[in-house]
C-alpha positions in Angstrom: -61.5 68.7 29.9 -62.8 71.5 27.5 -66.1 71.7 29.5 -64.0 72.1 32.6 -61.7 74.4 31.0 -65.0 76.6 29.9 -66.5 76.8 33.1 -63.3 78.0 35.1 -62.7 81.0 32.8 -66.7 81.6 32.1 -66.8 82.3 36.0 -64.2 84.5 35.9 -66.3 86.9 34.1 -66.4 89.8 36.0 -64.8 89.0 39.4 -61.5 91.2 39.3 -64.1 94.1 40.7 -66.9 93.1 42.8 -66.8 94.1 46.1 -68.7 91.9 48.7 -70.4 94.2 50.9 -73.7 95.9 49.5 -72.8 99.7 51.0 -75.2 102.2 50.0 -74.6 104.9 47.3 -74.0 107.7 50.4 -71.0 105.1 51.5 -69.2 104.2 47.9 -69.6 107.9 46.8 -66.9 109.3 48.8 -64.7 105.7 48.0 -61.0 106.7 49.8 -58.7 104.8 47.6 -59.8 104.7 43.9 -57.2 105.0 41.9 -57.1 108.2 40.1 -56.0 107.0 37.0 -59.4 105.1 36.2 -61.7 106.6 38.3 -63.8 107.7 35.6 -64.8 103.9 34.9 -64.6 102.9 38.4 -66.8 105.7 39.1 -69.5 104.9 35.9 -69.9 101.3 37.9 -70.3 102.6 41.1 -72.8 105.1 39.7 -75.0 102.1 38.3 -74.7 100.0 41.4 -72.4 97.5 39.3 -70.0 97.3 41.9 -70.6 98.7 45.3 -67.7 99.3 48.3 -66.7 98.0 51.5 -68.2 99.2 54.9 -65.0 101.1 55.7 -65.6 103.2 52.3 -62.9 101.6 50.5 -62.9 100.2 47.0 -59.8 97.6 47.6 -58.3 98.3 43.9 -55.1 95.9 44.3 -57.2 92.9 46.0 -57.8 89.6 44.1 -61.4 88.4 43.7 -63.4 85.5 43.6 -65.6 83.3 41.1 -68.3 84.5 43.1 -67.4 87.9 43.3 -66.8 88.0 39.3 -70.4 86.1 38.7 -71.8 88.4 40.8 -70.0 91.6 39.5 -70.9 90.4 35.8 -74.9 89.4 37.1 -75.4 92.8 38.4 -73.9 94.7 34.7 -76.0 92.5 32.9 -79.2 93.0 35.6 -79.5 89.3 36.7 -81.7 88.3 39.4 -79.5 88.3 42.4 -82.2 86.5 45.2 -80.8 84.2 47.6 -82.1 80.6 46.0 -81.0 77.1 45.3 -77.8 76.6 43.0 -76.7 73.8 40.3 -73.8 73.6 42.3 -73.1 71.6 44.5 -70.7 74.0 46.8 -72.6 77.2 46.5 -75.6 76.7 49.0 -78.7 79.0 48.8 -78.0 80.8 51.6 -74.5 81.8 50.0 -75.1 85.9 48.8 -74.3 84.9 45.7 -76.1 82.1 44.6 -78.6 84.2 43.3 -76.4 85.5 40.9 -74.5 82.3 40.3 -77.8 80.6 39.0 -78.9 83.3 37.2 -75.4 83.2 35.2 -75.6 79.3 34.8 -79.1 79.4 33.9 -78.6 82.1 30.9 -75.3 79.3 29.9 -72.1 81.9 31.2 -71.2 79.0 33.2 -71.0 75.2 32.8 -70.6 73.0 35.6 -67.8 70.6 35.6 -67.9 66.8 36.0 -67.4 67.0 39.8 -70.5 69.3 40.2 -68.1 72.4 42.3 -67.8 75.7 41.3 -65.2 76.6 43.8 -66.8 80.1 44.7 -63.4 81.0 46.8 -60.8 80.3 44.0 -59.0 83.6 42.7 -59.3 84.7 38.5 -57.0 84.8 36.0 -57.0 87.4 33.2 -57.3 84.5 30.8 -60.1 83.0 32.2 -61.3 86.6 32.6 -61.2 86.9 28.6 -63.2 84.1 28.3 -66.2 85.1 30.2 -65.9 89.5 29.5 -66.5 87.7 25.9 -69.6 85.7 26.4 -71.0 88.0 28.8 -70.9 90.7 26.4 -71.5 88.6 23.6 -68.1 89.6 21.3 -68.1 87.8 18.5 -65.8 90.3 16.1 -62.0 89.0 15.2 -59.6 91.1 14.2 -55.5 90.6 13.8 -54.5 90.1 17.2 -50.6 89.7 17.7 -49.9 88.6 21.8 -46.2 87.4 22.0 -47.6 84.7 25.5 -50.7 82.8 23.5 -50.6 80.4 21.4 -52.9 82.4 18.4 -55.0 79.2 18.2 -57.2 77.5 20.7 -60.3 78.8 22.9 -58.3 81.0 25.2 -56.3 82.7 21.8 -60.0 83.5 20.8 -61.3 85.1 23.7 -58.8 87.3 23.9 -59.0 88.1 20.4 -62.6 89.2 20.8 -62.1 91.2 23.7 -58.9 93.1 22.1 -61.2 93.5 18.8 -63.8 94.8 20.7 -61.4 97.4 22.8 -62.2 96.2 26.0 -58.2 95.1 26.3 -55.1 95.7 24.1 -52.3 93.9 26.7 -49.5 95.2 28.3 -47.0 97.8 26.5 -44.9 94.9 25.9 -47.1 93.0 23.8 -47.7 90.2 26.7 -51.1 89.3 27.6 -49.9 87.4 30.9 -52.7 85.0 31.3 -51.9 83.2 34.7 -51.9 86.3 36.2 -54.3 86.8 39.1 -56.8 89.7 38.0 -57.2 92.7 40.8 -60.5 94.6 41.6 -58.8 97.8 39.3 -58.2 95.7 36.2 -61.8 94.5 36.4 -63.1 97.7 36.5 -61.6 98.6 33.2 -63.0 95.7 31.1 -66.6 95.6 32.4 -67.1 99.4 32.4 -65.2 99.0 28.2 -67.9 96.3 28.1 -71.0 98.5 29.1 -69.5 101.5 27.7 -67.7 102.2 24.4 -66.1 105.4 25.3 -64.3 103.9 27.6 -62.5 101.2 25.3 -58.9 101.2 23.9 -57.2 101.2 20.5 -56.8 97.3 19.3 -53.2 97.1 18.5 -49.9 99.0 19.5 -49.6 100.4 16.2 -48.1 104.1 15.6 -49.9 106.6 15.1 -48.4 109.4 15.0 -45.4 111.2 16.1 -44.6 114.3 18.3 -42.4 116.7 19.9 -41.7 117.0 23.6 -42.6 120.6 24.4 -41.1 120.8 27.6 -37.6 121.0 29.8 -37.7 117.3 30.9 -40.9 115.2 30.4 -40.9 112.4 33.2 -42.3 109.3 31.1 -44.7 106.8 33.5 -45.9 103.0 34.0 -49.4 104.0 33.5 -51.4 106.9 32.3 -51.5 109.4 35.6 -49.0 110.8 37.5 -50.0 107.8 40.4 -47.3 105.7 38.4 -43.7 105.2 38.8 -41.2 106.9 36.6 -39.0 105.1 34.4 -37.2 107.7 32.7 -37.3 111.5 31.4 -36.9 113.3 27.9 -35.0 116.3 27.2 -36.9 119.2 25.2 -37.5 118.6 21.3 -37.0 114.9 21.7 -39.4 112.8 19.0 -41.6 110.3 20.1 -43.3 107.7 18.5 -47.2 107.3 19.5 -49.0 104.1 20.0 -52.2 105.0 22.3 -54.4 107.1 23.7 -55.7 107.4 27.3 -57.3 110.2 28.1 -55.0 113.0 28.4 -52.2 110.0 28.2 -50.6 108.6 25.6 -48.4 106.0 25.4 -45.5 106.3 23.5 -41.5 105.4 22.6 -38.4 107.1 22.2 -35.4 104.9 21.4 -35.6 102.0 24.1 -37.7 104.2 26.1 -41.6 103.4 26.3 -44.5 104.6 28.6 -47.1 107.1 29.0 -46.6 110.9 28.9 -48.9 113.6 29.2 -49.8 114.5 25.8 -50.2 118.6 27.0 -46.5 118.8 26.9 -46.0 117.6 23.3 -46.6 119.2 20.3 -46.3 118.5 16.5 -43.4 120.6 15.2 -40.0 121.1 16.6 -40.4 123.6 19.6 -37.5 126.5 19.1 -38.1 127.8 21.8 -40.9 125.9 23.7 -43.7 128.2 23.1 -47.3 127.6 25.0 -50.3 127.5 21.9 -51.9 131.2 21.3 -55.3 131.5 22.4 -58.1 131.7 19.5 -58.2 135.8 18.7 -61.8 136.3 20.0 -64.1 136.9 17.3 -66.8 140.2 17.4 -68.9 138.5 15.0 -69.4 135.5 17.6 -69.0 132.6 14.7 -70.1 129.4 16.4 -70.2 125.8 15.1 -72.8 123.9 16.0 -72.4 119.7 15.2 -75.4 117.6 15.4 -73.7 114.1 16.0 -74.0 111.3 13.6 -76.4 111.1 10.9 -77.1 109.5 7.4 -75.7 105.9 8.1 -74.5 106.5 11.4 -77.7 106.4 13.7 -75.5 106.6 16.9 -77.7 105.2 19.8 -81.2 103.8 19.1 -83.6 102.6 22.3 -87.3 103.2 22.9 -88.1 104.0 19.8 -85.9 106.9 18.8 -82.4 107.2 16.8 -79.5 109.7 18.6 -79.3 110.8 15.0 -82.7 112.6 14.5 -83.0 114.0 18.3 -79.4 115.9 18.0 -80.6 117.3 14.6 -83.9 118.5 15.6 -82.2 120.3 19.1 -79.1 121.3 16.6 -81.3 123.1 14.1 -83.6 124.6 17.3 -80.0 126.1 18.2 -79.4 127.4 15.6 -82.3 129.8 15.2 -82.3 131.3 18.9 -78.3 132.1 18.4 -79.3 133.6 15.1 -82.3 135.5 16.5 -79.8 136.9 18.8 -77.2 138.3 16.7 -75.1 135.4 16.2 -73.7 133.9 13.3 -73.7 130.3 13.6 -72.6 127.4 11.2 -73.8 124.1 10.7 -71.9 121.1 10.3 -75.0 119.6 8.7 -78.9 120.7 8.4 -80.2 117.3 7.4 -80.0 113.6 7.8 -76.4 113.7 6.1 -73.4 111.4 7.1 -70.3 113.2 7.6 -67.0 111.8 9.1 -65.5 113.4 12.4 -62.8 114.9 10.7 -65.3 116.7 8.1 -67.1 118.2 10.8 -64.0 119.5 12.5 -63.0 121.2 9.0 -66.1 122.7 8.2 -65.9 124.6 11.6 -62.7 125.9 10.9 -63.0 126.6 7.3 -66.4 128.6 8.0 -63.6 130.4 10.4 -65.9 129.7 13.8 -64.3 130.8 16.8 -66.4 127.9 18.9 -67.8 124.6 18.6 -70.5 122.4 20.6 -71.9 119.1 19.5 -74.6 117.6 20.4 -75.6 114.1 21.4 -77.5 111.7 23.4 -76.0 109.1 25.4 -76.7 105.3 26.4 -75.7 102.2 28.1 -76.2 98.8 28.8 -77.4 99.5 31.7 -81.2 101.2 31.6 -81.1 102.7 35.1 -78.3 104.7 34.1 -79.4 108.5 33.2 -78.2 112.1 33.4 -77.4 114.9 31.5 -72.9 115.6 31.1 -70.9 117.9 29.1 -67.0 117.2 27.9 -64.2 119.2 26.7 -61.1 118.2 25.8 -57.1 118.9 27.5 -55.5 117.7 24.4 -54.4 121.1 23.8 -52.2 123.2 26.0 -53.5 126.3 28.0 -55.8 128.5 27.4 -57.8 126.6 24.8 -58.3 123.6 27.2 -59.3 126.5 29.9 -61.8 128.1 27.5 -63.3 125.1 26.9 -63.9 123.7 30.2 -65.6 127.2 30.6 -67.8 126.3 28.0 -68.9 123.5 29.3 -69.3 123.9 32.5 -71.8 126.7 31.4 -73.6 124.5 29.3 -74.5 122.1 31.7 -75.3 124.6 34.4 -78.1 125.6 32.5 -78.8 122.3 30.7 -79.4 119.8 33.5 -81.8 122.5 34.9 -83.6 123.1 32.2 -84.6 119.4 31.6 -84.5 118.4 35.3 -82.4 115.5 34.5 -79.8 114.4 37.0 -76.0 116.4 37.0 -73.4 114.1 35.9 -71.2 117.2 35.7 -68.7 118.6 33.5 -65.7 116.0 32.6 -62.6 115.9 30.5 -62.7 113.5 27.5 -60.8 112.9 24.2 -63.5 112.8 21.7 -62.1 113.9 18.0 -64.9 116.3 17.2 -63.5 118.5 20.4 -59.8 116.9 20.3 -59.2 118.1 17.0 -60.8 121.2 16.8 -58.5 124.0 17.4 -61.4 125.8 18.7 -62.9 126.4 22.4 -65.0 123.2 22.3 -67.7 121.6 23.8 -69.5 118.0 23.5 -72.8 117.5 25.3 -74.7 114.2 26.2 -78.3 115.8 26.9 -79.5 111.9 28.4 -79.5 108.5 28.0 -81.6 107.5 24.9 -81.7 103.7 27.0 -83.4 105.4 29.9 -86.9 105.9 30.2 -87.6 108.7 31.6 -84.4 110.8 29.7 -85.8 109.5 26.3 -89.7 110.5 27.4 -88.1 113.9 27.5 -85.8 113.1 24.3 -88.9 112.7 22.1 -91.0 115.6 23.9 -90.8 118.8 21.1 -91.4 120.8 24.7 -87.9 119.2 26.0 -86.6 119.7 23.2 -86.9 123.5 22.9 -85.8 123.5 27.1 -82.6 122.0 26.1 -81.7 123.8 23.2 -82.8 127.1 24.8 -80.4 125.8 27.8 -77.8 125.1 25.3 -77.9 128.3 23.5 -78.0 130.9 26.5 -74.8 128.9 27.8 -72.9 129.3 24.8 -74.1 133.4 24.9 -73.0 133.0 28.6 -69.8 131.7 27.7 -69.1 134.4 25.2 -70.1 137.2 28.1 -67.8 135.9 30.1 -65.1 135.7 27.2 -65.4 139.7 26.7 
């Protein structure tokens, strides 16, 4: 019964998202009907061929999927061998399109095959059998104090979706339900296997405060989700307090007497607003003080992959940064010069206590996935006009020059809330110059002549920014 019990849920991997037809990156680019609230995950599969869309150039984000869909969804994120071929199954033929997949999966022991030989490639997912397989597929073996008021918190299923809410790949619904049974849509996939490949995409474990805020606006319209796609279930007056469990994005999700949902986190702020007042832009400095953060360090190595640590790459291109800005007249500080650890919260203070007027850190990216490669640059909304606005300007000059310079592909400019540019009060910038995982981004990562490309490109887009700034 438990070998059954495996193999249903184990197949149920990564079904929720797969979409059937194999449509070309020219036909799931321009995707009609991804949901705007997740389209930056959606979009990170789509880019790596993970999932793929429907000859009509739809994405289907409601629909139900498959076993097969799910094995084949979680075969092509972990870069099984999809041929056409003989199965272990006695139902899934070799002419089936996924029996390549479905082998592949069985063969590396994500599935088990029950006593009556099926694997029932039609039947529809559940989120719990979903947990099961996101967990082995990804190989989560982490627990953590996992509170879900609809499981039992013993048993197999209990910890599968322990691991998965340890690992941040799922934290439940806002009212502390898992919901098991429930069917698992092409949308709801998306999220955990893009959390699984990527860890900036994953969620906070439990819905624990933490923090409180202000609303800083005449009524704040308070949502079923994290975009403004979702219904409305209520609104709150100016200066109301809210408690804060979450954060998506620009979204958090939060509660205010019997009220909960998600709000935009722009209209709140941390003091009582008398009268609403919009945050004062950064008094422009003449000196032109810039902070420039080399991520990780010490005994945070951040990525490692053919042969090189994020660590020592964002230090070598930081301190190469540092001397053209400083050959041109700039003053520049240094959250660290060496391999030094320093928590996110020390580098945001030495940035402001060295009274910089601008920050940019710098670090190299990765994924699961070795195909995936690019050059991107973030800034952050979590701060209301025109901080968020200067920001994005220095980014998107940043990578304008960047991407050039090391003819790497242009993943563009995107909004993201990592602390080091959350936090800052400053205009702020944080740029992925590649993926360490790919090989040709990290044959560049290690070249010294690369290396000065990109932190010339960096440099001149921070003096552009300033130009423009005057």
């Amino acid at each position: 019964m438990l070998q059954k019990f495996v193999y249903r849920i184990s197949i149920l991997v990564v079904a929720c998202l797969f979409l059937t037809s194999l449509a070309s990156k020219e036909a799931y680019a321009s995707l009609k009907d991804i949901p705007t609230s997740y389209a930056k995950e959606i979009n990170y599969l789509l880019d790596r061929n993970v999932v793929t869309g429907y000859p009509d150039k739809t994405f289907g984000p409601k629909l139900n999927v498959t076993r097969e869909e799910a094995v084949t969804m979680v075969g092509r994120a972990l870069g099984y061998n999809g041929k056409e071929r003989q199965t272990s199954f006695k139902d899934v033929p070799a002419t089936a399109w996924s029996s390549g997949y479905i082998e592949t999966a069985y063969q590396n022991k994500l599935l088990t095959k029950p006593s009556d030989g099926k694997f029932r490639p039609k039947d529809k997912m559940t989120r719990g059998e979903m947990a099961y397989l996101i967990q082995r597929a990804f190989n989560l073996t982490e627990k953590g104090t996992v509170s879900i008021s609809d499981v039992k918190a013993s048993g197999a299923l209990y910890e599968a979706i322990n691991a998965i809410v340890t690992a941040g790949l799922s934290n439940g619904y806002p009212d502390g339900t898992f919901k098991p049974n429930n069917a698992m849509t092409r949308e709801e996939f998306a999220l955990f296997v893009a959390r699984g490949l990527n860890k900036d995409f994953r969620v906070s474990m439990n819905l624990e405060p933490i923090g409180e805020a202000y609303v800083n606006a005449s009524s704040l319209n308070v949502r079923t989700g994290p975009s403004t796609s979702y219904s409305v279930v209520g609104a709150l007056a100016n200066g109301t307090l809210v408690t804060i469990y979450k954060e998506e994005g620009s979204w958090v999700y939060i509660s205010a007497g019997s009220l909960r949902g998600y709000v935009n986190q722009n209209y709140l702020v941390d003091t009582l607003p008398t009268p609403p007042t919009q945050e004062p832009a950064p008094t422009p400095s003449t000196e032109k003080i810039i902070a420039i953060d080399a991520g990780h360090g010490g005994k945070d190595p951040g990525a490692v992959a053919n042969g090189l640590q994020e660590k020592e790459i964002n230090l070598a291109i930081a301190l190469k940064v540092e001397k053209i800005l400083k050959d041109k007249g700039y003053t520049v500080v240094m959250t660290r010069t060496d391999d030094t650890f320093l928590e996110l919260s020390e580098r945001v203070d030495v940035a402001v206590k060295q009274k910089a007027d601008t920050f940019v850190s710098i670090h190299t990216n990765s994924a699961a996935n070795s195909s995936a490669s690019g050059t991107e640059t973030y800034y952050s909304t979590a701060a209301l006009n025109p901080r968020a606005e200067n920001s994005k300007k220095l980014a998107t000059f940043i990578q304008d020059r960047l991407y050039k310079a090391l003819g790497t592909s242009n993943r563009g400019v995107k909004e993201a809330g990592f602390h080091v540019i959350k936090k800052t009060p400053l205009p702020s910038a944080l740029v992925e110059l590649g993926f360490i995982t790919n090989k040709n981004d990290s044959t560049k990562l290690a070249s010294e002549e690369y290396r000065d490309k990109a932190a010339e490109a960096i440099a001149l887009g921070i003096v552009d920014y300033y130009n423009w700034r005057k």
